[in-house]
PAFI-50341 format. One record per residue (C-alpha): residue number from 0; y, z, x; residue in three letters. Coordinates in pm, 1 decimal. Example, Ala and Ser with C-alpha at 12.3 -4.5 7.8 and 13.67 -1.06 7.14 Angstrom:
BEGIN
 sedren       yy       zz       xx donu
      0   -450.0    780.0   1230.0  ALA
      1   -106.0    714.0   1367.0  SER
//
This chain:
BEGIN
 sedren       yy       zz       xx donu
      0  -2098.5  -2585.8   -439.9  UNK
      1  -1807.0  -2818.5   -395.3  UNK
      2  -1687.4  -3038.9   -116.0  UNK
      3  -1454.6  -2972.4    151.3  UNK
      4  -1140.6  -3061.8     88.2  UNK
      5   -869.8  -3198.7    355.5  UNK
      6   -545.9  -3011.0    316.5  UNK
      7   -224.7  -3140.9    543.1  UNK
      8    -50.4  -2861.4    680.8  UNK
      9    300.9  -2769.0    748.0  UNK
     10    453.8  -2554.4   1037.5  UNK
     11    699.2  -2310.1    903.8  UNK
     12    797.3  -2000.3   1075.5  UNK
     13    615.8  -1657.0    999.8  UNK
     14    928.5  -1427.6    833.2  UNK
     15   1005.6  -1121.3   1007.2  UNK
     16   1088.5   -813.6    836.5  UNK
     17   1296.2   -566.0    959.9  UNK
     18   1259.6   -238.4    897.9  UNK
     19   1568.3     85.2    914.5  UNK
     20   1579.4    364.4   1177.0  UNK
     21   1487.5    596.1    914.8  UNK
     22   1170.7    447.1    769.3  UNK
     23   1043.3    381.3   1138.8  UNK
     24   1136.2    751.4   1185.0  UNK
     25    890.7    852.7    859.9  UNK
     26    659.7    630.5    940.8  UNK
     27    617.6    757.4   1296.8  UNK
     28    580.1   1107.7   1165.9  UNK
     29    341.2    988.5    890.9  UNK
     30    128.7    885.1   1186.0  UNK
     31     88.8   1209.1   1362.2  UNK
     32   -149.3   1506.7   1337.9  UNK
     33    -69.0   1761.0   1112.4  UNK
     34   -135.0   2014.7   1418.8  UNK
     35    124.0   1850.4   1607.0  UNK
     36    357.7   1845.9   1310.7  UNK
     37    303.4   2193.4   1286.6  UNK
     38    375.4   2295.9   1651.0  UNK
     39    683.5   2130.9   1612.2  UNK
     40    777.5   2259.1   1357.8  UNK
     41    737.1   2611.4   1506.2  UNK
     42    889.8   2515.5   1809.4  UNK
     43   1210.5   2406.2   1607.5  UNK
     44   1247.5   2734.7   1411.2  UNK
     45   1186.6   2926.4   1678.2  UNK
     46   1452.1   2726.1   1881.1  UNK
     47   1703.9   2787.8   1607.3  UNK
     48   1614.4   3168.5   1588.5  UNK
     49   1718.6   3133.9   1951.6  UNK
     50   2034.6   2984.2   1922.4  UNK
     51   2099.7   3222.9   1601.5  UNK
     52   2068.8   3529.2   1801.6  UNK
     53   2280.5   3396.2   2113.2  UNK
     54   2521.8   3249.6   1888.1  UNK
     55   2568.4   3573.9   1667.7  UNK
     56   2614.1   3625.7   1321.7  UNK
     57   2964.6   3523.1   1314.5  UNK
     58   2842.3   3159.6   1375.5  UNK
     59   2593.5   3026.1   1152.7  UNK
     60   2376.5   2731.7   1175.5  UNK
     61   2222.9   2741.0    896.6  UNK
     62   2217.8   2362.4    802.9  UNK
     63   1993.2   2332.5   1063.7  UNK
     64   1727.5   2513.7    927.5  UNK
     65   1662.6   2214.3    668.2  UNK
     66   1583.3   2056.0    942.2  UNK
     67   1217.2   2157.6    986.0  UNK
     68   1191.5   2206.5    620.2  UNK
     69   1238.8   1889.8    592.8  UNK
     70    984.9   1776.7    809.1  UNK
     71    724.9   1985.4    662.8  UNK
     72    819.4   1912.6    326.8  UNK
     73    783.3   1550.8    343.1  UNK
     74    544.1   1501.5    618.7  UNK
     75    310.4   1806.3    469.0  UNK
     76    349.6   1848.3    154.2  UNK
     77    534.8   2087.5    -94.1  UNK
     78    294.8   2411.4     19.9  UNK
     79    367.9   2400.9    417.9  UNK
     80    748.3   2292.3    289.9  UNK
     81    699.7   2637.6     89.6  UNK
     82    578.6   2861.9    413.0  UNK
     83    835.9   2687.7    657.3  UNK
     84   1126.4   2761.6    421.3  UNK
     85    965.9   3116.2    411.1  UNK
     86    960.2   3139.2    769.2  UNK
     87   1292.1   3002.7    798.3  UNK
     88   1436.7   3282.3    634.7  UNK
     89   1269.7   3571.1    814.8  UNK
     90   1374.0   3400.5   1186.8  UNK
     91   1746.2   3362.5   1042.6  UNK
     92   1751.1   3727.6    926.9  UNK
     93   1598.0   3845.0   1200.3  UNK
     94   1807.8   3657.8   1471.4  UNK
     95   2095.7   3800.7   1324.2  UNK
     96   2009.9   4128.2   1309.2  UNK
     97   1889.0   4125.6   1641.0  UNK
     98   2245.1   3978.0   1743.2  UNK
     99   2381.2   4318.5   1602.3  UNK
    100   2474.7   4220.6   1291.2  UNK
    101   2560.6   4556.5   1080.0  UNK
    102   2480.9   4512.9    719.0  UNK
    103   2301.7   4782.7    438.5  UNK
    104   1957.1   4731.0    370.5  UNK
    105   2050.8   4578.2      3.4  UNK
    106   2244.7   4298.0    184.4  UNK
    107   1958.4   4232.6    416.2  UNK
    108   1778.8   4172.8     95.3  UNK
    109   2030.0   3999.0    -67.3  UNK
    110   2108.0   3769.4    176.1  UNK
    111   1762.3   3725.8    307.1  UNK
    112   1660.8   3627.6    -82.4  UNK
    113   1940.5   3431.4   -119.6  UNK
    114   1876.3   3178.0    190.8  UNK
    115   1532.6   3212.3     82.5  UNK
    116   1618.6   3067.5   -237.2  UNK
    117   1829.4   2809.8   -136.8  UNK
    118   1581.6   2672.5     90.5  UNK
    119   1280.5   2668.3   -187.5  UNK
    120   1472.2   2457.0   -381.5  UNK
    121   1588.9   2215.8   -100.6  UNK
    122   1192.4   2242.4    -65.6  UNK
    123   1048.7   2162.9   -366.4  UNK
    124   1343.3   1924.6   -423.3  UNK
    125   1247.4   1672.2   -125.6  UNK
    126    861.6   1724.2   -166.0  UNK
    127    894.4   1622.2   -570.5  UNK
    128   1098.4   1324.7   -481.4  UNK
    129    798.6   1198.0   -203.8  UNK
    130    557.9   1217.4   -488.1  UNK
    131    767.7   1050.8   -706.0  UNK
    132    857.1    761.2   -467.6  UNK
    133    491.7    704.1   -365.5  UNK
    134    453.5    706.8   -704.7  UNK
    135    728.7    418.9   -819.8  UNK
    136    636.8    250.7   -469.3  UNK
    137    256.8    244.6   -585.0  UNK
    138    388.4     89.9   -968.2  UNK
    139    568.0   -177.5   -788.3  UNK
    140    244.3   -273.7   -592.7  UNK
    141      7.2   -337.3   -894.5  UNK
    142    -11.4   -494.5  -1185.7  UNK
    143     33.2   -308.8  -1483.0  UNK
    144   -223.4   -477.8  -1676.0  UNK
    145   -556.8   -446.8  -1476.1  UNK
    146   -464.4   -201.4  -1188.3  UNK
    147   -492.4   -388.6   -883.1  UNK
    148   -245.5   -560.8   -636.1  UNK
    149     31.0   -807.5   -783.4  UNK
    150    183.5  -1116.5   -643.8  UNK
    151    453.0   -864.3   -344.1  UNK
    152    168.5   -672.7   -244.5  UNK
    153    -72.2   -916.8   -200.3  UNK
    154    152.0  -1153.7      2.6  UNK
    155    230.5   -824.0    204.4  UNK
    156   -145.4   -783.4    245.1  UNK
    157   -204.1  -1131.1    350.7  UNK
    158     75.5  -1109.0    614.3  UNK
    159    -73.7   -773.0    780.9  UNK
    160   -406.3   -973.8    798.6  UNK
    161   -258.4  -1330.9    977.2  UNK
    162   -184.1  -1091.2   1236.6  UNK
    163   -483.0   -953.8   1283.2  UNK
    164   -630.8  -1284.5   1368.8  UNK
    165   -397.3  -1356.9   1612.8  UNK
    166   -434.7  -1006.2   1785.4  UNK
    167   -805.2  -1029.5   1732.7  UNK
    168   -942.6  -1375.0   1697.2  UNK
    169  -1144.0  -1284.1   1430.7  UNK
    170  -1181.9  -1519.9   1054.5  UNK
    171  -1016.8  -1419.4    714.5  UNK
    172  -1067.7  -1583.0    401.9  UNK
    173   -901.9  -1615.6    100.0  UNK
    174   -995.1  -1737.3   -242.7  UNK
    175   -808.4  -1836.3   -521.6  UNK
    176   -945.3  -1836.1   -897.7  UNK
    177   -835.8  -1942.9  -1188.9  UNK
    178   -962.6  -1890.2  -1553.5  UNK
    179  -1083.2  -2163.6  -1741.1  UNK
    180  -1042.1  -2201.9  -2119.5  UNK
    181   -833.4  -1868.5  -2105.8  UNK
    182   -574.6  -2003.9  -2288.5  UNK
    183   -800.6  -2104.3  -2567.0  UNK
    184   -949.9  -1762.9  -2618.5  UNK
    185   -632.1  -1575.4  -2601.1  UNK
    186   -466.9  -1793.7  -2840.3  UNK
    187   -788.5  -1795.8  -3069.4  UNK
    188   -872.6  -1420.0  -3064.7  UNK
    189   -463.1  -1258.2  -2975.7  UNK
    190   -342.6  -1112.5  -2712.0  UNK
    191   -563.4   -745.7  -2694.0  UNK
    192   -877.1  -1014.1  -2643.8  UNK
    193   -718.4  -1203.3  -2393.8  UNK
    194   -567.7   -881.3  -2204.8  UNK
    195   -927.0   -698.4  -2220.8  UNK
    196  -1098.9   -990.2  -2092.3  UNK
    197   -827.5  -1006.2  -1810.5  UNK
    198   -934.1   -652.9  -1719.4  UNK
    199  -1261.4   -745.0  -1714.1  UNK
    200  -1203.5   -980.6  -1462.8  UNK
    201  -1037.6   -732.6  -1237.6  UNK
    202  -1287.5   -517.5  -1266.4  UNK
    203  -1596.7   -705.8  -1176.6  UNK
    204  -1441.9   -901.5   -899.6  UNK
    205  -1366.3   -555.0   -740.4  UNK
    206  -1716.1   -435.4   -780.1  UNK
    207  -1859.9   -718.0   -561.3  UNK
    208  -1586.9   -663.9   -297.6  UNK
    209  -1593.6   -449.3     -9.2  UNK
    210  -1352.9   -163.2     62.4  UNK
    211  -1171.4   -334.7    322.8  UNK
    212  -1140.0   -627.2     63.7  UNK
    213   -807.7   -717.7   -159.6  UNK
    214   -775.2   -815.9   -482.5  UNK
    215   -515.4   -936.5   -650.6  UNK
    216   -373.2  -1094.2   -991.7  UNK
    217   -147.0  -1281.0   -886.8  UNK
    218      7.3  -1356.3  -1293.8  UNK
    219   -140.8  -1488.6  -1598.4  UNK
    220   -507.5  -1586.9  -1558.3  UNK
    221   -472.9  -1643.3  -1133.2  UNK
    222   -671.6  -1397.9   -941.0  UNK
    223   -646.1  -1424.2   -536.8  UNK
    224   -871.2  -1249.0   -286.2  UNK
    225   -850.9  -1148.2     95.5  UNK
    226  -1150.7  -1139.7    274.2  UNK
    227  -1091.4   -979.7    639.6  UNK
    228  -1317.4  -1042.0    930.4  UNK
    229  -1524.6  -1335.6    683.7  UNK
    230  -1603.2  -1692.9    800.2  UNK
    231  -1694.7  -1945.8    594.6  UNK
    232  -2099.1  -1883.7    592.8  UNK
    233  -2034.9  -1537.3    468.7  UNK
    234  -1752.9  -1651.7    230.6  UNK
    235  -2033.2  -1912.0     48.5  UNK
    236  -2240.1  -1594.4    -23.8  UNK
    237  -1962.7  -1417.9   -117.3  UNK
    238  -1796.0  -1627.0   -366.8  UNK
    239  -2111.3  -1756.3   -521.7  UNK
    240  -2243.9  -1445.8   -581.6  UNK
    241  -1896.4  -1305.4   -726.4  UNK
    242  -1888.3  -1648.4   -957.9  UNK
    243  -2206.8  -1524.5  -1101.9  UNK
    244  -2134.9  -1224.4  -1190.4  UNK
    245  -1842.3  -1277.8  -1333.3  UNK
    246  -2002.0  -1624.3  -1599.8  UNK
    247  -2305.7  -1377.4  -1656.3  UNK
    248  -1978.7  -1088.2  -1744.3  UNK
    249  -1817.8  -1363.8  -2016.3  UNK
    250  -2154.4  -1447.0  -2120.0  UNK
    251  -2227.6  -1076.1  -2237.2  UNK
    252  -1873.7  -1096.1  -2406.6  UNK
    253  -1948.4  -1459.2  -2582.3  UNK
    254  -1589.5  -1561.9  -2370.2  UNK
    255  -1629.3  -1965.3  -2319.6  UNK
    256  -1444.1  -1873.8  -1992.5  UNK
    257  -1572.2  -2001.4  -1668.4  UNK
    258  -1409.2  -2040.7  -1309.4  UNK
    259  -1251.0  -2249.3  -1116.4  UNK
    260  -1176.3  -2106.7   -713.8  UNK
    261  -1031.8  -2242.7   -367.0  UNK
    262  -1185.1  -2095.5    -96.1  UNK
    263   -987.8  -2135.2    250.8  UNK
    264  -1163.2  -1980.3    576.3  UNK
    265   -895.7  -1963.0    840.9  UNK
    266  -1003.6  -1932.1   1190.0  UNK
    267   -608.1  -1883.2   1349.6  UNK
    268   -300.4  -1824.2   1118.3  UNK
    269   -126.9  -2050.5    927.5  UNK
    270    224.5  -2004.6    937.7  UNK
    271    281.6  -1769.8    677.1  UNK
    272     95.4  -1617.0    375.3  UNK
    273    315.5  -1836.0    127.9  UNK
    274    128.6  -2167.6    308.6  UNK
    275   -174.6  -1971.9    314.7  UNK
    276   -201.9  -1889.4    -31.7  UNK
    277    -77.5  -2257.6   -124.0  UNK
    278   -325.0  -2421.6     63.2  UNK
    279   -642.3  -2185.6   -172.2  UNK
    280   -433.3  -2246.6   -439.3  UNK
    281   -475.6  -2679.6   -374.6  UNK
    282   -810.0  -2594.8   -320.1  UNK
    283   -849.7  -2432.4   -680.4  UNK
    284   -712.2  -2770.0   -817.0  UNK
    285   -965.9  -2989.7   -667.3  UNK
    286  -1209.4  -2752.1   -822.0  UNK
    287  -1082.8  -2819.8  -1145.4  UNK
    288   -990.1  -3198.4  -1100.4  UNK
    289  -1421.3  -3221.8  -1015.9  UNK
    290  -1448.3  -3090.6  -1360.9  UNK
    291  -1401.9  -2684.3  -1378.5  UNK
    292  -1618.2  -2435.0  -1333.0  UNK
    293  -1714.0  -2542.0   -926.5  UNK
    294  -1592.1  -2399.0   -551.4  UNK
    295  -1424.9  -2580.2   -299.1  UNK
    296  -1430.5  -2463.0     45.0  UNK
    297  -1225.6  -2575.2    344.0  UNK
    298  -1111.1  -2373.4    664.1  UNK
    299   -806.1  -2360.1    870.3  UNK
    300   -759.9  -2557.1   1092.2  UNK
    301   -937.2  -2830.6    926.8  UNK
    302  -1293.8  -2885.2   1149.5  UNK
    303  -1521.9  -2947.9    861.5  UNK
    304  -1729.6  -2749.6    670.9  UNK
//
């Protein structure tokens, strides 16, 4: 369906983003096994206990201890942030005592209780925040409408992937659709129409996509998708199939929408995802300069269909 259309490209520079100490730190530990987070972590308190008993009670380190706590607690999760703080507690006690410390049996309790409590709460404190930043961090990646990826995340998406064909010479497509008549059915049957046929959109386009697929809304009626490892051949199947089932979806719903999609195979990276995208989006626009409702396919570098 469509003709290949000729797109000229420009070279820009790919954008490299930096990222802190810290969050290379995090995302290094995010990496590892839990086993080897674990042994660490048991290495470190028993260090500390070490150093507790050696230095004597008279010295503390106890800021330390938040150290591994704070490892487990973000790295594991608020339950092995729980039994490290636990265990932190006992080896700091103990150390002491074992140092000579004199106390009564209440303050052993007291104190042991006390540190015990302290270090719950630093816990449960730094475990709740994860959650709730993975949580915000996961808001600011999709669109609140429909669920899937917006415009940032899918340009972060397409960036990861332009890498991967350098690294691994392999093809990655990307479509770009746009609704047609959208305009006429939102402003003929409101807004709640409009938004539930929107989600409908989203919805069917991700049941004929992979796992390892992307798809995105990108704002308004403009959908864009990432196919990884997918050359042109397979995109044709692909796309065509997907542009059925979504007409025979608005034909259920009596929508007059149908749709109008760019297809660009690229077969080495263009310079960025901002060209990339561009370049489906032209595409789209040829589709509906030939009259709507039609594909047009093209690939990167430009050899032909």
């Amino acid at each position: 369906m469509g003709t290949t259309t000729r797109v000229a490209l420009n070279n820009n520079n790919v954008a490299k983003e930096k990222m802190s100490l810290t969050i290379r730190i995090l995302n290094y530990l995010d990496r590892q096994k839990k086993i080897t987070l674990w042994g660490f972590i048991t290495l470190f308190l028993l260090g500390l206990g070490i150093i507790d008993y050696f230095t004597g009670s008279e010295l503390t380190i106890s800021l330390f201890y938040l150290l591994p706590i704070s490892l487990a607690s973000w790295s594991l999760g608020k339950t092995p942030g729980i039994i490290t703080a636990l265990f932190a507690a006992i080896i700091w006690q103990t150390s002491n005592l074992l140092a000579g410390e004199q106390v009564s049996q209440f303050v052993v309790v007291w104190n042991t209780s006390v540190r015990l409590g302290i270090f719950l709460i630093f816990s449960s404190l730094l475990s709740e925040f994860r959650i709730l930043l993975e949580h915000q961090t996961e808001l600011s990646r999709t669109d609140s409408l429909t669920g899937i990826l917006n415009r940032r995340a899918f340009y972060e998406a397409a960036n990861a992937e332009l890498i991967k064909i350098e690294r691994y010479q392999r093809p990655l497509t990307v479509a770009f659709i746009d609704l047609d008549n959208f305009k006429a059915v939102n402003d003929a049957s409101g807004h709640l129409v409009g938004d539930k046929l929107l989600l409908c959109v989203a919805e069917r386009i991700k049941l004929q996509l992979r796992g390892t697929d992307y798809v995105a809304r990108l704002g308004g009626d403009e959908y864009a998708i990432l196919l990884p490892e997918t050359d042109m051949a397979a995109a044709e199947i692909v796309i065509s199939r997907l542009q059925i089932a979504l007409l025979d979806e608005m034909a259920k719903a009596k929508w007059p929408v149908t749709f109008s999609m760019g297809v660009l195979t690229c077969n080495s990276a263009p310079p960025s995802a901002q060209e990339t995208i561009h370049l489906a989006d032209q595409l789209m626009y040829a589709a509906k300069r030939y009259g709507k409702n039609c594909i047009e396919y093209a690939s990167y570098p430009d050899h032909g269909k």
